[in-house]
C-alpha positions in Angstrom: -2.8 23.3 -18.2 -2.1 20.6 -21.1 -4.8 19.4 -21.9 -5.9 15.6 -23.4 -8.8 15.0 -25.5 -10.0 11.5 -25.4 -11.9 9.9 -28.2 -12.7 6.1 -27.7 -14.2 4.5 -31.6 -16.2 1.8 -31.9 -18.0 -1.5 -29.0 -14.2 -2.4 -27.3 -13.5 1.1 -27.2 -16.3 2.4 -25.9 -16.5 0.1 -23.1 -12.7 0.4 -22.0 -12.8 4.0 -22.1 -15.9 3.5 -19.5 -14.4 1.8 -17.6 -11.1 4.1 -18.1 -13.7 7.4 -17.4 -14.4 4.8 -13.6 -10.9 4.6 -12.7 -10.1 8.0 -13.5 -12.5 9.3 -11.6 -12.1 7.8 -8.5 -8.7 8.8 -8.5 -9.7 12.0 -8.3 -12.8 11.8 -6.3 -15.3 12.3 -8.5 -18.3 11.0 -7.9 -21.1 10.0 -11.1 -22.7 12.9 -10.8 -19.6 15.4 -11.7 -18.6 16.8 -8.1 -15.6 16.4 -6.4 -15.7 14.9 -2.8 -11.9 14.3 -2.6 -10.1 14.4 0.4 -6.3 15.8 -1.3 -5.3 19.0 -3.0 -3.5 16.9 -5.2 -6.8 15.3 -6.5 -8.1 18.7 -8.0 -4.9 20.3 -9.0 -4.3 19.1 -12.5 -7.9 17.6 -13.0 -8.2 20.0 -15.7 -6.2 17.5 -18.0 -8.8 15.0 -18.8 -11.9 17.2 -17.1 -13.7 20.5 -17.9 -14.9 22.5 -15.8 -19.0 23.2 -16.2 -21.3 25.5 -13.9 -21.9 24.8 -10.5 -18.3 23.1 -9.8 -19.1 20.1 -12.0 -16.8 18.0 -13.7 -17.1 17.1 -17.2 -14.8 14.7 -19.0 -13.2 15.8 -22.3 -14.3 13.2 -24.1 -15.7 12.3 -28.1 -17.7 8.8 -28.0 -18.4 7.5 -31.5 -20.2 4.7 -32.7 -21.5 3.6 -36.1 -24.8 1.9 -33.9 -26.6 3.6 -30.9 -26.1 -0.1 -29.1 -22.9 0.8 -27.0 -23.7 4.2 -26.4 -27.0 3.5 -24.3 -24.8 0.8 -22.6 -21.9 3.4 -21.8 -25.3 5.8 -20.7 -26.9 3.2 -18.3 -23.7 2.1 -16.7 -22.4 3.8 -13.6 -20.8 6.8 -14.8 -22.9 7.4 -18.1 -24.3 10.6 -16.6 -20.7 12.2 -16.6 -20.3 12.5 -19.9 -21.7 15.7 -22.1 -24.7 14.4 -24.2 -23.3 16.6 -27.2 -20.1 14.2 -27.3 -22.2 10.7 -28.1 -21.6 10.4 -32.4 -23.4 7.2 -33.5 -24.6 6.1 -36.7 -27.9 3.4 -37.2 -25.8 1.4 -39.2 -22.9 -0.3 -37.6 -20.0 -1.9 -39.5 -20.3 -5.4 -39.2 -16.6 -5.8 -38.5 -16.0 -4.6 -42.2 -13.1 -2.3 -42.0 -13.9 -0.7 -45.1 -17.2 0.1 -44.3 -16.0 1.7 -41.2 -13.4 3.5 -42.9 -14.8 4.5 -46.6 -18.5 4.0 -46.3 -20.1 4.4 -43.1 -17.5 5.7 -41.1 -16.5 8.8 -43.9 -20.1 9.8 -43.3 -20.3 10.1 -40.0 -16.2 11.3 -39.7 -17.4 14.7 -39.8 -20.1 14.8 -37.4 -17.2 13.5 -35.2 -14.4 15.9 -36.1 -16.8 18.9 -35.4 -16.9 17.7 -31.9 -13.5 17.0 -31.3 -12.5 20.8 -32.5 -15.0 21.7 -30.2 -13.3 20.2 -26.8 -9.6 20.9 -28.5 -10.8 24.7 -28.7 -11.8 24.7 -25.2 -8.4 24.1 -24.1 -5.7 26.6 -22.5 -2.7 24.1 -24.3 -4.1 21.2 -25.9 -1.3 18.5 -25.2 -2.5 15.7 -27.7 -5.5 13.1 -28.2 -6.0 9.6 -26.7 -8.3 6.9 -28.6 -9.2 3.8 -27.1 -10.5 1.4 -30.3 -9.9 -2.4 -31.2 -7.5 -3.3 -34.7 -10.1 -6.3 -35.1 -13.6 -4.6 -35.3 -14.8 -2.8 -37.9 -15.7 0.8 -36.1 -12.7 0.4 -34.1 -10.6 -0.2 -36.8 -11.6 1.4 -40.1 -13.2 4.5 -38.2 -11.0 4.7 -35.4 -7.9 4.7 -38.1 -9.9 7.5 -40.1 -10.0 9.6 -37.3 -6.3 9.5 -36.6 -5.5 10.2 -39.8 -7.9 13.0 -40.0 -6.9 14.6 -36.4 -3.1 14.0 -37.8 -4.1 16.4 -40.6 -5.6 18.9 -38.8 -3.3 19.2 -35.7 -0.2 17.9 -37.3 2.3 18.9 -34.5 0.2 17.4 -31.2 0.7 14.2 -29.9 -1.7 11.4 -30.8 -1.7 8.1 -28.7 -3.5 5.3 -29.1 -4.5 1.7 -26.6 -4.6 -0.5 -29.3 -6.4 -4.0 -28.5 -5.0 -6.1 -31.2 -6.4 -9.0 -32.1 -4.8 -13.0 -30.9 -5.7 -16.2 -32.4 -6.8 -18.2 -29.1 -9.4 -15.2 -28.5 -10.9 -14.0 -31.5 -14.9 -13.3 -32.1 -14.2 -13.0 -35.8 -13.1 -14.4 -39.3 -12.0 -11.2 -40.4 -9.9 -9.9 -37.4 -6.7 -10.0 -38.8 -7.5 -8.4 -42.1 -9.0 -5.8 -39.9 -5.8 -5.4 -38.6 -3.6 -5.5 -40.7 -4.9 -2.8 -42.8 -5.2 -0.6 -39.5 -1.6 -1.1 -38.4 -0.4 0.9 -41.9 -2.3 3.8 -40.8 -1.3 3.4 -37.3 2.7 3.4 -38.4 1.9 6.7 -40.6 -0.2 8.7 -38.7 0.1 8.1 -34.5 2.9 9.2 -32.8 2.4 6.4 -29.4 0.7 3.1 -29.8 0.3 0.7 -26.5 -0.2 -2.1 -27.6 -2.8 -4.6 -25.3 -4.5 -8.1 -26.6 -6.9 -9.9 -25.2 -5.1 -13.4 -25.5 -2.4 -12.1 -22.7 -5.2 -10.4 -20.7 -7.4 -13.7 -20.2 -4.0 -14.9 -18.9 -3.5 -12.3 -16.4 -6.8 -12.9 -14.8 -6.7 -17.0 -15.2 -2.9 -17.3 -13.9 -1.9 -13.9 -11.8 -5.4 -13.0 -10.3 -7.1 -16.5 -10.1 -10.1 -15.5 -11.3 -11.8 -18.7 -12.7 -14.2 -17.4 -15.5 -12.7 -13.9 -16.5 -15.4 -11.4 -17.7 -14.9 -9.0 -20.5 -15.4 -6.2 -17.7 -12.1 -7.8 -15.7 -10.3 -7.6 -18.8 -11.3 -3.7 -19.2 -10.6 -3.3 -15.8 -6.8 -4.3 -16.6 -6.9 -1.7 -19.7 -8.4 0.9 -17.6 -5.5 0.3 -14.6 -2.9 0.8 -17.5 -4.2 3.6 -18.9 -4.2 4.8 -15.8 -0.6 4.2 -14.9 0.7 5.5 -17.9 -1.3 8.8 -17.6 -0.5 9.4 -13.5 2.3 11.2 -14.4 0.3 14.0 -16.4 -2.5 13.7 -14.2 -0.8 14.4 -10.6 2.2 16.5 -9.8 5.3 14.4 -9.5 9.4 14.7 -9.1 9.2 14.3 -12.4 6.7 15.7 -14.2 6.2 14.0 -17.9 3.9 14.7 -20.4 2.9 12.7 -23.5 5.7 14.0 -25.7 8.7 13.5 -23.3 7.6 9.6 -23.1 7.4 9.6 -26.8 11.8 11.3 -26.8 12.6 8.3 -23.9 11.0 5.7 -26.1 10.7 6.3 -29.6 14.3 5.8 -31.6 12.5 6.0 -35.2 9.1 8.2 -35.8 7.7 4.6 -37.3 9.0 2.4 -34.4 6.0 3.9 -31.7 4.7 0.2 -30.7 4.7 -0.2 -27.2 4.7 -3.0 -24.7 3.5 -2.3 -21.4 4.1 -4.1 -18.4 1.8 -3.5 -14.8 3.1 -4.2 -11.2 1.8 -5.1 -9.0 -0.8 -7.8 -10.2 -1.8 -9.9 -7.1 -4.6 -12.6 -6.6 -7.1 -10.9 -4.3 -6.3 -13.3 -1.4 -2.6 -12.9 -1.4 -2.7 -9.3 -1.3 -1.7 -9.2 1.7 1.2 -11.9 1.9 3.5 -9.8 -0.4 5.5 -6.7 0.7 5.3 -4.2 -2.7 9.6 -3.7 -2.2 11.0 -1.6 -5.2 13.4 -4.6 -6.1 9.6 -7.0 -6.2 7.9 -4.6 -8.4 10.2 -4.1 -10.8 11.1 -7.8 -11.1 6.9 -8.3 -11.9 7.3 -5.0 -14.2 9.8 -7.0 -16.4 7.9 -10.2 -16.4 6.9 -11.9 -19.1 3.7 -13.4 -17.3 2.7 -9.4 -16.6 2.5 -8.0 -20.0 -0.5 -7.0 -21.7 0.5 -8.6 -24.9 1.1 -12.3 -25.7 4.6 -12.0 -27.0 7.6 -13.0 -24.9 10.2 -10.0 -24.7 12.6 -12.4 -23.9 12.5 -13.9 -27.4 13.7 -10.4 -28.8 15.9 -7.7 -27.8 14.4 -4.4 -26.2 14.9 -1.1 -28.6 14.1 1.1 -25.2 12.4 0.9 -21.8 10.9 3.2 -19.6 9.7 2.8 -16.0 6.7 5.2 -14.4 6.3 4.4 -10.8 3.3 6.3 -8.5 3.2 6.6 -4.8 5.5 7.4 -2.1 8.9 5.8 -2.6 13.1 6.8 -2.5 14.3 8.2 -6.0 17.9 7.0 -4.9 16.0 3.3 -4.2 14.3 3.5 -7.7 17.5 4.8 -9.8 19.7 2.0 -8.2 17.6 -0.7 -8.9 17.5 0.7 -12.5 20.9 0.5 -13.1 21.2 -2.5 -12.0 18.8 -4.0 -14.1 20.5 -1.9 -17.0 23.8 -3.4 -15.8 22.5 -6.9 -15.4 20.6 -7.2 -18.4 22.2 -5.3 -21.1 22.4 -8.1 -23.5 18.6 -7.6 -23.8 19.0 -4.4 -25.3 20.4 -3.8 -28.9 23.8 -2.2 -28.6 23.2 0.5 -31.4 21.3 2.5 -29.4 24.1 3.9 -27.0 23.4 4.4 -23.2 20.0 2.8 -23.0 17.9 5.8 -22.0 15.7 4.4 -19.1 13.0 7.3 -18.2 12.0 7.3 -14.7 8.5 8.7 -13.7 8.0 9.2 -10.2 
């Protein structure tokens, strides 16, 4: 199977990639304590890409949690699914960075990098064919960041020809906790351009609107706005996670999407987003969910695509639904908005996931 190994740096990591390990989970009907009480085939067939398998038919995720404090990892351990995860894979420090990216990425972090890396070789040697990594981490921390950046660069070095993807929260003035976020940032995206291969892209800014405008929800929580990370992550990954028409894989997303090796920085898009109480008023038509896909109001960054042109585009779609439905509705939204897309990249490759 191709395997993932998932490493999630740093508090805003940590805690989407629980919430991630949640969604995942009850996708394929695992229950907290590691057994499977699906009710599909299709649940257990390619669980092997985010899950090993231990003794007694238990499920283990393939996962590397790292921390430069203990703080967020006896959160992740008392929440519901803390008892998943393999105590081995919990690297912490005392110390924590104190949103100092250098400290995270010099100091602190370079002492603890190791500790980390052993780890991560561990699960990677594990695997039948390791695909590539995922890390979940914030730009505008200090863990997230300066470790999280580290790591990347140090994975990059050792397994220089898998695939390394990254959910990126990047930092937005209107919601910031810090002074220093866009240093922290900015020094992380250099290494991010060098040394990833796929970066989604996800601030908090366009999030909080999600929740206050699309879902209605009238104080949003930090846990609603992971639970919109976790769904994303989850979308973008169904298509290596349960067999499909057509089956993609982290690299083949990376050929549909990527023009130049430095150009990786993605904008994702989620339909359908409904309030809770409207649910049920709206029929989920191909046409309606890829006219939400393309909207502005649904992306999970703050910046308007419409005020720039589109370099490449690709659509993953899950569930039960006509290929011929999908692909015409494609091309017509090829066909009716090409003056979105530059012209110098010839037939606008559009990758279908179904």
């Amino acid at each position: 199977m191709r395997e993932i190994v998932h490493i999630q740096a740093g508090q805003c990591g940590n805690q989407i990639g629980a919430k991630f390990w949640e969604v995942v989970s009850d996708e394929h009907g695992i229950d907290p304590a590691g057994k499977y009480n699906g009710d599909s085939e299709l649940q257990i067939e390619r669980i092997n890409v985010y899950y090993n398998e231990a003794t007694g038919g238990r499920y283990v995720p393939r996962a590397v949690l790292v921390d430069l404090e203990p703080g967020t990892m006896d959160s992740v351990r008392a929440g519901p699914f803390g008892q998943l995860f393999r105590p081995d894979n919990f690297v912490f420090g005392q110390s924590g960075a104190g949103n100092n990216w250098a400290k995270g990425h010099y100091t602190e972090g370079a002492e603890l990098v190791d500790a980390v890396l052993d780890v991560v070789r561990k699960e990677a040697e594990g695997c039948d064919a390791l695909q590539g990594f995922q890390m979940t981490h914030s730009l505008g921390g200090g863990t997230g960041a300066g470790l999280g950046t580290l790591l990347i660069a140090k994975i990059r070095e050792e397994y220089p020809d898998r695939m390394l993807t990254t959910f990126s929260v990047v930092p937005s003035p209107k919601v910031s906790d810090t002074v220093v976020e866009p240093y922290n940032a900015t020094l992380s995206v250099h290494q991010l351009v060098e040394n990833s291969d796929e970066v989604f892209c996800i601030d908090n800014e366009a999030l909080y609107d999600i929740c206050f405008r699309t879902l209605k929800l009238t104080t949003p929580t930090y846990g609603d706005l992971n639970h919109l990370v976790s769904l994303v992550m989850s979308g973008v990954t169904c298509c290596l996670r349960f067999p499909g028409q057509l089956n993609s894989d982290l690299r083949k997303l990376a050929v549909n999407l990527v023009p130049f090796p430095r150009l990786h920085f993605f904008l994702v898009g989620f339909a359908p987003l409904t309030s809770r109480g409207s649910q049920q008023y709206r029929a989920l038509s191909v046409p309606e969910l890829v006219s939400q896909m393309f909207d502005a109001k649904n992306m999970m960054a703050a910046s308007d695509p419409r005020h720039g042109r589109y370099l490449t585009a690709s659509a993953l779609f899950r569930g039960r639904m006509s290929t011929k439905e999908v692909d015409e509705m494609m091309l017509n939204i090829q066909n009716k908005n090409s003056s979105y897309f530059v012209e110098w990249i010839p037939q606008q490759r559009e990758g279908f996931r179904l």
